[in-house]
C-alpha positions in Angstrom: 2.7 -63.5 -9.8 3.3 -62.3 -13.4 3.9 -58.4 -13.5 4.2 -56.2 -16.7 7.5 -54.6 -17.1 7.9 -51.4 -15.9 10.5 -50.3 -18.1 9.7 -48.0 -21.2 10.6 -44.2 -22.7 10.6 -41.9 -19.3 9.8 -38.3 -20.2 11.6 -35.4 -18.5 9.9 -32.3 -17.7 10.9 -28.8 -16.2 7.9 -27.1 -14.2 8.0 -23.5 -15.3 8.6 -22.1 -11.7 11.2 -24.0 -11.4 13.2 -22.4 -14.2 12.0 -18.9 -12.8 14.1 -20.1 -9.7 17.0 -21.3 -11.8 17.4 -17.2 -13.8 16.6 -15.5 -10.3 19.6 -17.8 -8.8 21.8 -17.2 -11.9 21.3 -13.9 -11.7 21.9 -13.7 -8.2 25.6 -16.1 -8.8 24.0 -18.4 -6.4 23.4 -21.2 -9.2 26.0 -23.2 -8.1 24.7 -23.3 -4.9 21.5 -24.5 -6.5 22.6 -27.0 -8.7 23.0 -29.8 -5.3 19.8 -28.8 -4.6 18.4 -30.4 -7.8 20.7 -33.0 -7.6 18.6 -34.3 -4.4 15.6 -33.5 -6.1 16.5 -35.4 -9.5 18.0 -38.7 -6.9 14.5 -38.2 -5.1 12.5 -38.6 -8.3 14.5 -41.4 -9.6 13.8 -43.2 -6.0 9.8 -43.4 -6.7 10.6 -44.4 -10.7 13.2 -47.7 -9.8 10.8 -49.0 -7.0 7.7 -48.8 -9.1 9.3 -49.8 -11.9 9.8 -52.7 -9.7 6.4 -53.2 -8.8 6.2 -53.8 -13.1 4.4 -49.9 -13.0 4.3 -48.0 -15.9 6.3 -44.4 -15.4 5.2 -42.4 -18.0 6.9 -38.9 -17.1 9.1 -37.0 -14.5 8.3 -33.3 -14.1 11.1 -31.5 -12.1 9.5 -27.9 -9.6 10.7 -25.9 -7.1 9.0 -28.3 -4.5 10.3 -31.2 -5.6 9.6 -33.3 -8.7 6.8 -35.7 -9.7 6.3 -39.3 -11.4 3.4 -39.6 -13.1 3.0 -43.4 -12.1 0.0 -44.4 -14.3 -2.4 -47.4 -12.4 -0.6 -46.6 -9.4 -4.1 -45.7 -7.3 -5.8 -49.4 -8.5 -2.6 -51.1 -7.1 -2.7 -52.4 -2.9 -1.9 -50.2 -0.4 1.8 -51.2 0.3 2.4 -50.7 -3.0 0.9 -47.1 -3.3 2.8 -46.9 0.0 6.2 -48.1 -1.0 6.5 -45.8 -4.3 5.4 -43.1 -2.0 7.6 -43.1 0.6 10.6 -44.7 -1.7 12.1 -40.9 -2.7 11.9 -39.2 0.9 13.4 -42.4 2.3 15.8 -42.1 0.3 16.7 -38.5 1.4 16.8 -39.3 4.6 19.1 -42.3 3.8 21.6 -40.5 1.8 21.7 -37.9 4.3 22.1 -40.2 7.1 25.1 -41.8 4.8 26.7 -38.8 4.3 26.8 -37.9 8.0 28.5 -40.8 8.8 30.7 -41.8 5.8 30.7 -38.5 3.8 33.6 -37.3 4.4 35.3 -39.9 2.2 34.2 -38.5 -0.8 37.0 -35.3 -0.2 34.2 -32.8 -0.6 34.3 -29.1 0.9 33.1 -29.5 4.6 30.8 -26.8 4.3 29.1 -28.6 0.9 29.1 -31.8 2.6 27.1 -29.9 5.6 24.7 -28.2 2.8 23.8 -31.3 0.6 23.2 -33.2 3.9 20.7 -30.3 4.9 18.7 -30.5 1.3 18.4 -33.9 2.3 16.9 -33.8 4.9 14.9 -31.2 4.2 13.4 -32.5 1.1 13.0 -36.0 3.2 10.8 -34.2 5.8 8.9 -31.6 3.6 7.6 -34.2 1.5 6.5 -36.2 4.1 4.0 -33.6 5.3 0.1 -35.4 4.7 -0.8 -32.3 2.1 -0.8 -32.6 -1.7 1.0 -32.4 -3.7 3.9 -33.9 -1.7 4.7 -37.5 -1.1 2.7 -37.6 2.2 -0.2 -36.2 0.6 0.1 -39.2 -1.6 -0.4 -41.5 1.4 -2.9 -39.8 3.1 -5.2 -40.1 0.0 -4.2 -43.5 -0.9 -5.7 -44.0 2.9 -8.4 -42.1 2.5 -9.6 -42.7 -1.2 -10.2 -46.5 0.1 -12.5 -45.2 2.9 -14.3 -42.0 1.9 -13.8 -42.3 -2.0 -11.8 -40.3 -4.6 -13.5 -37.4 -4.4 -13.5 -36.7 -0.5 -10.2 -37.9 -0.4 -8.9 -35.3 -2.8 -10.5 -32.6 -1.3 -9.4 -32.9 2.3 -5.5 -33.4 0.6 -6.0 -29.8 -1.3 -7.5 -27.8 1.5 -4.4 -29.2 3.8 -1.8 -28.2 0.7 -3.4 -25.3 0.3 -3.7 -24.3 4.6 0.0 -24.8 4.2 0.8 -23.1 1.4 -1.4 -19.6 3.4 0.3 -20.9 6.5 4.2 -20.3 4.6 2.6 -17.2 2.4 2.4 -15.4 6.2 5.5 -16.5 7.4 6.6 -14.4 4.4 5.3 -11.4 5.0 6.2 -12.0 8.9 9.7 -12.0 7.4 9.3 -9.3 4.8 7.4 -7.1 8.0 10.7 -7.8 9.7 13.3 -6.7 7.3 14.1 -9.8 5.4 12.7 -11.1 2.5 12.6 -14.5 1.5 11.8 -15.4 -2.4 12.3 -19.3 -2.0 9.6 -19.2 0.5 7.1 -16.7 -1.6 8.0 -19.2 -4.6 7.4 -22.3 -2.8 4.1 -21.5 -1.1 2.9 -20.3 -4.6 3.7 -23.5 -6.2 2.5 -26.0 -3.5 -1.2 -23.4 -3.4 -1.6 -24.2 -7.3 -0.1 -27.8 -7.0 -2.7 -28.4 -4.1 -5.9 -26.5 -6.4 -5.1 -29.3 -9.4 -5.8 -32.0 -7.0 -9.9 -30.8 -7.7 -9.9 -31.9 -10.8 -8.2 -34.9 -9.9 -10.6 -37.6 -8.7 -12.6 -37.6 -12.8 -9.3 -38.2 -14.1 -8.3 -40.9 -10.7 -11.8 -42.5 -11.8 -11.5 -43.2 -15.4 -7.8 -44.3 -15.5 -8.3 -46.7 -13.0 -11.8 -47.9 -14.9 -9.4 -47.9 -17.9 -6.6 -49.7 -16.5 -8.5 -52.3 -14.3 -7.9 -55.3 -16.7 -3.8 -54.9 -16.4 -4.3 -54.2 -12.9 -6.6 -57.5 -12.5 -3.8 -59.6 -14.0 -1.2 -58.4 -11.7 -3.4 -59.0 -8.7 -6.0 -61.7 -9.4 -8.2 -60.9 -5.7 -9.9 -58.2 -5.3 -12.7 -56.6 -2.3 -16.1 -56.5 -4.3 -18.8 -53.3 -3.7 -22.2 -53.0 -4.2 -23.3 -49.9 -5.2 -27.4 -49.6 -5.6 -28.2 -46.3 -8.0 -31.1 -44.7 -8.9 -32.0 -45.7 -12.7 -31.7 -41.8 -14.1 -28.8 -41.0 -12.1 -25.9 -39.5 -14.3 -22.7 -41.8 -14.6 -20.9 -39.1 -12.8 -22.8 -39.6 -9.8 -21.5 -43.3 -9.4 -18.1 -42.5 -10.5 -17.8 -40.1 -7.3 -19.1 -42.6 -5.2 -16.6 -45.2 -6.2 -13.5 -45.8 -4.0 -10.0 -46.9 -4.4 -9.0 -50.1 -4.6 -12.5 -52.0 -4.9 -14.1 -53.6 -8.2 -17.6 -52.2 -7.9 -20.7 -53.6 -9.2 -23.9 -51.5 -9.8 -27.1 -52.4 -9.1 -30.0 -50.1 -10.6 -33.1 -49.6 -9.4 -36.4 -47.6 -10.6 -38.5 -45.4 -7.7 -40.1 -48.6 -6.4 -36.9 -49.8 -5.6 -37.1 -52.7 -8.0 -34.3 -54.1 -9.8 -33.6 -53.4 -13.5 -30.4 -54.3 -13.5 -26.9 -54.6 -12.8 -23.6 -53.2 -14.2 -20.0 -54.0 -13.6 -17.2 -51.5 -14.5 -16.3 -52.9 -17.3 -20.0 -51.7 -18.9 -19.2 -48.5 -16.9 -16.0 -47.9 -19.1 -17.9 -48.4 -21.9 -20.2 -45.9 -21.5 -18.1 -43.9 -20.3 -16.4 -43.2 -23.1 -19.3 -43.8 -25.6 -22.1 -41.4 -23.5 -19.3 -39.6 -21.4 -20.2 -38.6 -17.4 -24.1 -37.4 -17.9 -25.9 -40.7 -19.5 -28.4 -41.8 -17.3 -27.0 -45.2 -15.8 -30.5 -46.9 -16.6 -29.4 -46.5 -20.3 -26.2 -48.6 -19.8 -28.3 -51.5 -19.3 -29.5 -51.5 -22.5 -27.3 -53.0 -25.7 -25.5 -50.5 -27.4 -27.4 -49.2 -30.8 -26.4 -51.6 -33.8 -24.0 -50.1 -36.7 
């Protein structure tokens, strides 16, 4: 199977959080004991960019944040599900690798004991967090490649953001259970922040999920000639938007409209849906995609 190469300019990017944490550390004189931190984060990210990459996937940008880091893997959502699974679970696999590695061969390398026992930890740690099923973390990811096949973009997205976002409440009160107590814990105030607004994106997600995927079908096509076929039957003044929420991942759809006597006017396939898409945008009545486009 022929696959387009995945390599091509990668963009680095700094979340603005993140460098928050970096001054409050530096200030502190704890950077240095935050710099192996991102050096798990950074091998983390670059884990999800060499296996899609391998898959012949796009990676169009890395954005580093005090959660973790994400690849912006354009296409990824139209590929299978071992794919979207592999990229996924390619960085906290390879956490939990290099920590197990470490354990076992570490001492080798003639580092400190007690930085050995600390980069292990962020291992891990990062490994495990972001295999939690909540966006915006890597099990997040899963979970709505799993769902967006079943229930559809939309549906998918939400039930990720209201689990990121119980999360991120759920780490918010162990904060102030902590703070209540005497000890106050910014990593864990900073964190649940982050992963609350990470998880609140995720609602505008699915428009976005939609047309990229509408927009990078005929690439995706190429590299995977076989593909499960749904019917969708729409009412003729129904807005494009409506149908766009009611597609789901991983399916070529194909439209069939029909007026209130349930008679058939026609029939669409994305392709025409792309089109008018991007010549009516979301609110054209689908009935009106049926007919040719307005000479020039």
């Amino acid at each position: 199977m022929t696959r387009t190469p995945g390599a091509g300019a990668l963009r680095w990017g700094v979340h603005p959080l993140l460098l928050v944490v970096l001054a409050a550390a530096a200030a502190g004189g704890q950077l240095e004991d935050l710099l192996p931190a991102l050096l798990a984060v950074t091998l983390h990210e670059l884990a999800h960019v060499v296996v899609a990459r391998g898959f012949g996937l796009p990676v169009s940008r890395v954005e580093l944040g005090p959660a973790g880091a994400h690849a912006e893997v354009p296409g990824l959502a139209g590929e299978a599900g071992p794919v979207q699974g592999l990229v996924a679970l390619a960085g906290p696999l390879e956490n939990l690798l290099l920590a197990a590695a470490l354990e076992t061969g570490g001492r080798a390398l003639g580092w400190a004991p007690a930085r050995l026992e600390t980069f292990i930890h962020l291992n891990l740690a990062l490994g495990l967090v972001n295999l939690l099923p909540v966006a915006p973390l890597d099990g997040g990811t899963l979970l709505r490649a799993y769902w967006g096949g079943r229930i559809g973009y939309r549906a998918a997205a939400r039930r990720t953001r209201r689990a990121g976002q119980a999360l991120a409440l759920g780490l918010a009160g162990l904060g102030l259970l902590a703070a209540a107590l005497g000890r106050i814990l910014p990593q864990v105030w900073v964190f649940a922040a982050f992963l609350y607004w990470a998880a609140g994106v995720q609602e505008a997600g699915p428009a976005y999920w939609v047309a990229r995927d509408l927009a990078l079908r005929p690439l995706a096509f190429r590299r995977r000639p076989v593909w499960p076929l749904e019917d969708l039957a729409v009412a003729a003044d129904a807005p494009l938007r409506a149908v766009l929420a009611a597609m789901r991942q991983g399916r070529v759809h194909r439209v069939t409209v029909l007026d209130e006597n349930l008679q058939v006017l026609g029939s669409l396939m994305e392709a025409a849906l792309w089109e008018g898409l991007t010549r009516y945008g979301p609110e054209v009545p689908v009935a009106r995609l049926l007919a040719p486009p307005p000479l020039r």
